[in-house]
C-alpha positions in Angstrom: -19.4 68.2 -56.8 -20.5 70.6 -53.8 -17.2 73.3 -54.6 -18.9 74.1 -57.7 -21.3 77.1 -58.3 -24.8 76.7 -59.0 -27.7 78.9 -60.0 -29.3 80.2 -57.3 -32.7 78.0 -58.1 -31.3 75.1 -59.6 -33.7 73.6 -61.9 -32.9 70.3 -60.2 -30.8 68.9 -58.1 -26.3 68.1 -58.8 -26.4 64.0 -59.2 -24.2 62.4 -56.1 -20.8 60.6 -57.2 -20.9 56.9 -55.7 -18.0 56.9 -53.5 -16.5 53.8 -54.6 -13.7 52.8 -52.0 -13.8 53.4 -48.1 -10.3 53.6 -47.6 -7.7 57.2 -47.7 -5.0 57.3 -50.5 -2.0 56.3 -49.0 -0.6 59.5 -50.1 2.5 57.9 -52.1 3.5 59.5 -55.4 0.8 59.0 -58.4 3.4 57.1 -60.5 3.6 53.7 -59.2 0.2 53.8 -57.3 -1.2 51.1 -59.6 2.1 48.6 -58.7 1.2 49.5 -55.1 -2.0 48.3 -55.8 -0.6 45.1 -57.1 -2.4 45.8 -60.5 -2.3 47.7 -63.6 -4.4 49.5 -66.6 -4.6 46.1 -68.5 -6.2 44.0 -65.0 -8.0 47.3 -64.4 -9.4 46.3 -67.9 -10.4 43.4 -67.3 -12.1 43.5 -63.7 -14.5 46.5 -65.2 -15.2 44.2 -67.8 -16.2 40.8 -65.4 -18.8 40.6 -62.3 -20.0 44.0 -60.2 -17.4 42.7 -57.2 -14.7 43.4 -59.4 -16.1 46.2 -61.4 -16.8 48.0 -57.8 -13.2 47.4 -57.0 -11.6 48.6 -59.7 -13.8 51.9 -59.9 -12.6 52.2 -56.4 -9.2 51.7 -57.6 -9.5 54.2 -60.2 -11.0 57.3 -58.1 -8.8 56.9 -55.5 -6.1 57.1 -58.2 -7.0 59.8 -60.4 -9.7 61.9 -57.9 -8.0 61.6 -54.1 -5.0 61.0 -55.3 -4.7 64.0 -57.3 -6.3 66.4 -55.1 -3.3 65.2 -52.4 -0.5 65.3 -54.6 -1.8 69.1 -56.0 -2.9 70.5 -52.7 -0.3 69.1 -50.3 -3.2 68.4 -48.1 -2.7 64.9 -46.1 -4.7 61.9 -47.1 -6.6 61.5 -44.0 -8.2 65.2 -44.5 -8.7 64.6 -47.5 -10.0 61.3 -46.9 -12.8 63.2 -45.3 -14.0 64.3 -48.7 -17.3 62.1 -48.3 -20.6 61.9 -46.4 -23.0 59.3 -46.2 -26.4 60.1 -48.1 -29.2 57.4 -47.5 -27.6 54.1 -47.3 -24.6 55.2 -49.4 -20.9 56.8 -49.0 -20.7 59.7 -51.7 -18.0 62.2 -52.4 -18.5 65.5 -51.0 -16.5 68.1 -52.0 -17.3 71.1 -50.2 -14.0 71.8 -48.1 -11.5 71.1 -51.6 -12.2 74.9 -51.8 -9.9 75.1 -48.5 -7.1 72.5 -49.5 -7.0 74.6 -53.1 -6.8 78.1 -51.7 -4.0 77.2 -49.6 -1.8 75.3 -52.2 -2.5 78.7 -54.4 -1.4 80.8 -51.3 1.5 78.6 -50.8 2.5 79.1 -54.8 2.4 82.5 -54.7 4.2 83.4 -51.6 7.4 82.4 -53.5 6.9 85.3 -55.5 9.0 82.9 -58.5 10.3 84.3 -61.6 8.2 84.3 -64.2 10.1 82.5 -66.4 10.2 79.7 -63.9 5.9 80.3 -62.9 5.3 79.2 -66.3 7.9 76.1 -66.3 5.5 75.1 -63.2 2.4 75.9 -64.9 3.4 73.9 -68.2 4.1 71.0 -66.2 1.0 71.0 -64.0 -1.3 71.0 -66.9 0.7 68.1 -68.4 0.2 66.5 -65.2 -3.6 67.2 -65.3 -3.9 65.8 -68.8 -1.8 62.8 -68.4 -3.8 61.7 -65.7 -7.3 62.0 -67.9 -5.3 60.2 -70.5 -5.6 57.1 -68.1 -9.9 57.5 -68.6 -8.8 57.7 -72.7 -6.8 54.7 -72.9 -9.5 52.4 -70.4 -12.7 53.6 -72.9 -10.5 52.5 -75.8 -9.1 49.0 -73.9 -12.6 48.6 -72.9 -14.2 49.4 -76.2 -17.9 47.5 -75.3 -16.6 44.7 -73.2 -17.5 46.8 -69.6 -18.8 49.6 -67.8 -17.1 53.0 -67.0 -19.3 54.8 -64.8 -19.8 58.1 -66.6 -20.1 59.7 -63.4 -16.6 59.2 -62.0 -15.1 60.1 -65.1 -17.0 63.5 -65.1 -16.4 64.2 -61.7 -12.2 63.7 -62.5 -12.6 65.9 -65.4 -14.5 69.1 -63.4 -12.2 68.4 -60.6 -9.4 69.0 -63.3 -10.8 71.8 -64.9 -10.9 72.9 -61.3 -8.0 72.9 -60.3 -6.4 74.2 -63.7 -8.5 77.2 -63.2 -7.1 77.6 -59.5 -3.3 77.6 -61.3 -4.0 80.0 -63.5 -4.1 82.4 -60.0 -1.5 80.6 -58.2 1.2 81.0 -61.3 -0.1 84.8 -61.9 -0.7 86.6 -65.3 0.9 85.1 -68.6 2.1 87.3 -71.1 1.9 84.5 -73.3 -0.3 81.2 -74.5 -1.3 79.5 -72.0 -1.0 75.3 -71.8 -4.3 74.1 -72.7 -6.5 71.8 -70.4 -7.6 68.5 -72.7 -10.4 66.9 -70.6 -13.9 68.2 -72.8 -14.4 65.0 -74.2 -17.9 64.7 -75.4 -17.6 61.4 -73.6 -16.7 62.6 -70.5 -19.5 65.8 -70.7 -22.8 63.3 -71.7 -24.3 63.3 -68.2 -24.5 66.9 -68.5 -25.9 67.0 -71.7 -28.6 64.0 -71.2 -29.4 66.9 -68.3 -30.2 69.7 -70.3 -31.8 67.9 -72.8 -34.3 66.1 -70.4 -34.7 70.6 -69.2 -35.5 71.2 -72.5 -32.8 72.6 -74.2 -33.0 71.1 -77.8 -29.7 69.7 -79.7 -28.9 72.7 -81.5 -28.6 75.0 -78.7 -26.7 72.1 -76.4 -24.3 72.2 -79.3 -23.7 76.2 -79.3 -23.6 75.8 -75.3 -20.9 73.1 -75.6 -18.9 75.3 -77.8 -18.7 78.2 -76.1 -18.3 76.9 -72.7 -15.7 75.1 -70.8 -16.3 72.4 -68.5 -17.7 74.1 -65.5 -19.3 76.9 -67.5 -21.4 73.8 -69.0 -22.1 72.3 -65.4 -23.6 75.6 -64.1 -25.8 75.9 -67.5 -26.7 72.6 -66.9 -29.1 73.5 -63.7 -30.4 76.3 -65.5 -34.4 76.5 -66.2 -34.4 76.7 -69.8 -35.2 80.6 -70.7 -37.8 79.9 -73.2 -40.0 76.6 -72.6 -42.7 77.8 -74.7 -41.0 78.0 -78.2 -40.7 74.5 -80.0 -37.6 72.8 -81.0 -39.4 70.7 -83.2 -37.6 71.6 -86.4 -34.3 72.1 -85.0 -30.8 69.9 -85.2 -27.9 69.3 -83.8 -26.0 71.7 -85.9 -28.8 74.6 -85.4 -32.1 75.9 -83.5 -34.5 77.5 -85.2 -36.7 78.3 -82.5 -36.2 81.2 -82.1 -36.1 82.7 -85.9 -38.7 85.2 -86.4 -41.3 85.4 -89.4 -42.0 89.5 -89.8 -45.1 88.7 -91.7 -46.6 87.6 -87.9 -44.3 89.4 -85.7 -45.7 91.8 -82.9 -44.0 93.7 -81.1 -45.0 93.4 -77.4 -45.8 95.6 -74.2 -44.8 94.3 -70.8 -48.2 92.9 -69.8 -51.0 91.5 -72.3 -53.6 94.0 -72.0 -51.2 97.4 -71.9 -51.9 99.8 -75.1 -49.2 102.6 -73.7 -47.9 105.3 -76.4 -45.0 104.4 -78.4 -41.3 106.1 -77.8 -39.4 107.0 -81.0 -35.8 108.7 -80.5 -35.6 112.4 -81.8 -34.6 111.7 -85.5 -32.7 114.7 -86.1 -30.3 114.9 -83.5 -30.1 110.9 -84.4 -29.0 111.6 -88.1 -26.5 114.2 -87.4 -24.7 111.9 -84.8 -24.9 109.3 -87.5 -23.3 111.4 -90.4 -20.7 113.1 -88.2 -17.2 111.7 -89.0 -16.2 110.6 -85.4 -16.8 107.4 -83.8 -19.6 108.4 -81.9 -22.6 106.1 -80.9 -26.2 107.6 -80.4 -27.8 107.1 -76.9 -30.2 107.9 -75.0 -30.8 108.7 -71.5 -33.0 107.0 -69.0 -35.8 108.4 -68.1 -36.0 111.4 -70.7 -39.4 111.1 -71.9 -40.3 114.2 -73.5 -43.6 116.1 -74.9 -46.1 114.0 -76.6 -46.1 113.9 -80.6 -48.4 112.9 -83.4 -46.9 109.8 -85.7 -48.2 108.5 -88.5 -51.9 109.3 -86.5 -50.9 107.6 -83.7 -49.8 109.8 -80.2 -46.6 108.9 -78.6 -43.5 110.2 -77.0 -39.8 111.0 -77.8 -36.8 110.7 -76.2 -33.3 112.7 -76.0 -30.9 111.5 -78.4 -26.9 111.8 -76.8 -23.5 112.0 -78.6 -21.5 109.1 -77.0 -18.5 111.3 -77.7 -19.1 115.0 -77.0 -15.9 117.5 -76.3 -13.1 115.1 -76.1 -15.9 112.9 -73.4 -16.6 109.4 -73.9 -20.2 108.9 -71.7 -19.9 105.4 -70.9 -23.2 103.6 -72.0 -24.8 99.8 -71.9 -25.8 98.6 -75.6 -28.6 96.3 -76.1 -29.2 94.1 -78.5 -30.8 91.3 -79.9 -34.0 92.4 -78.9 -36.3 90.7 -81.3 -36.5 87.2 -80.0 -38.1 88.9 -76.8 -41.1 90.8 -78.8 -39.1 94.5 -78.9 -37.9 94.4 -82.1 -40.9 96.8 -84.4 -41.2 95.8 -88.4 -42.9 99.2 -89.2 -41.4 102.0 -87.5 -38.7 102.7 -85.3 -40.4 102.6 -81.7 -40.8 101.0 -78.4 -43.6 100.9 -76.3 -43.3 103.6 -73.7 -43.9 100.4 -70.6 -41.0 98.5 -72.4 -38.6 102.0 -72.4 -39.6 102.2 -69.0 -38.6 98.7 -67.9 -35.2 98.6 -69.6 -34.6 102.3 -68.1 -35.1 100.8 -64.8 -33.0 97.6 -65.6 -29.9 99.5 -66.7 -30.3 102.0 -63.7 -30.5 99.1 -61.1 -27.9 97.5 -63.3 -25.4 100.5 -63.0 -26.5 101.7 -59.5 -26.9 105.0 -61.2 -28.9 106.5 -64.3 -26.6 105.3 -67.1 -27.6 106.2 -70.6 -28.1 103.1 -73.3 -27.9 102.0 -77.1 -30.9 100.6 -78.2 -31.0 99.3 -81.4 -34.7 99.2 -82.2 -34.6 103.1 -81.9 -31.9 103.6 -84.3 -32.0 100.2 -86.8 
């Protein structure tokens, strides 16, 4: 799957896709490929479920079908370019995908120069995803055929279903904006996603947080998580399931709140409490933030010396100062049980964060200060 993104340092490397049959798509319509085959679901059936000749040739069959097929009839592209969709790694033929990008962009230019209604764009659009999820259906109805009586490579299947969700994300530009529901993709079958999964659990993501993941995340969202380090090898998953992780829930009888290097012992920050409250008890909408860099004179706290910053008004004289909120700080040793206060190294580093972040001193919500 070389079109699709991945983190810059992949925690391993994408798995290759076997490329099953050396041979183009004869780049007749999708309907009646199987009759000009001289087969059918039901023999397709039946040679995955006999010897590993007949098992190779119907996988063959099958991506052809429902892979090369349906990149020629979307695309437009002719079956001997995209024939060249494959390379030869070690002593195999695999699929490589790195020029669909190409074939893709110039179907979606070709869409759009029409400049269609939009009445009749989403007519097109309903009836391309329908296309994209009848073909899938054909993996559905095989699994269910083949309950335990063969093998479906789990790998094909995935690659049809990214190269779907692919090219469904590529028509949403090519048919231009909805102003309404859009047709739904159907290919995240849990089925169709376990390679991905058995690879972020052998990273170390536990079963609760593979579960939140899958939720949240789409097909190719899922593959690009998927070759992500894990954030946070060192807490332990022991206790966790598949409906929840509770790795990272905190105890505050043992929580410290942490500097940015072991051996640091900087002053604390607080923000400036009065300005604070009256932003607080005001009746507008405002938000109280603070600016980087605006450390100001020393105090005495509670015996122990440390600094404070300037507390702004998020909405000051018909303004709005745009500002980044950050949250959730706990889990990463910011959060403070006693008092509200950051170490002055850890206000530091986030100043410098958002500033890099914004390409400019922007101001921030922090909600250790204020909570």
């Amino acid at each position: 799957m070389d079109h699709l993104p991945l983190p810059k340092h992949p925690v391993c490397q994408p798995p290759l896709v076997r490329l099953y049959e050396n041979c183009a798509y004869d780049g007749g319509p999708l309907d009646n490929y199987l009759e000009r085959r001289n087969t059918s679901e039901r023999a397709l059936v039946d040679q995955l479920s006999s010897d590993a000749a007949d098992n190779l040739a119907a996988h063959g069959i099958l991506q052809n079908w429902t892979f090369f097929g349906v990149i020629c009839v979307t695309t437009g592209a002719p079956s001997a370019a995209v024939a060249q969709l494959r390379r030869k790694a070690d002593s195999q033929w695999v699929v490589d995908t790195s020029r669909l990008p190409a074939f893709v962009h110039t179907w979606m230019s070709y869409v759009r120069a029409h400049n269609l209604p939009a009445l009749q764009r989403r007519d097109m659009e309903a009836r391309f995803v329908q296309f994209l999820n009848k073909m899938f259906e054909v993996y559905d109805k095989i699994e269910i055929m083949l309950k335990d009586r063969g093998r479906l490579d789990s790998m094909l299947r995935l690659s049809v279903a990214l190269l779907y969700d692919y090219l469904y994300r590529a028509s949403t530009f090519a048919f231009g904006p909805s102003d309404g529901v859009r047709p739904h993709l159907q290919v995240a079958a849990v089925d169709c996603m376990r390679p991905l999964l058995l690879q972020m659990t052998r990273n170390g993501w536990c079963e609760g947080e593979i579960q939140s993941t899958q939720t949240m995340c789409n097909l190719i969202d899922l593959w690009f998580v998927g070759f992500l380090d894990h954030p946070h090898p060192e807490k332990d998953h022991i206790g966790c399931t598949k409906s929840r992780c509770i790795a990272y829930q905190i105890d505050e009888r043992d929580y410290r709140t942490k500097h940015t290097t072991d051996h640091c012992s900087c002053p604390y920050v607080y923000a400036a409490q009065d300005r604070l409250s009256s932003i607080l008890l005001s009746s507008s909408e405002a938000v109280p933030v603070i600016r980087p860099g605006s450390l100001q004179t020393p105090k005495g706290r509670g015996g122990t010396a440390g600094c404070y910053v300037e507390v702004l008004s998020s909405h000051s004289a018909g303004h709005v100062l745009p500002y980044v909120a950050i949250s959730h700080l706990w889990s990463d040793g910011l959060g403070n049980n006693q008092e509200n206060a950051i170490p002055e190294c850890q206000f530091r580093r986030l100043s410098n964060f958002v500033t890099e972040l914004c390409g400019e001193p922007v101001c921030f919500w922090l909600d250790t200060l204020y909570l």
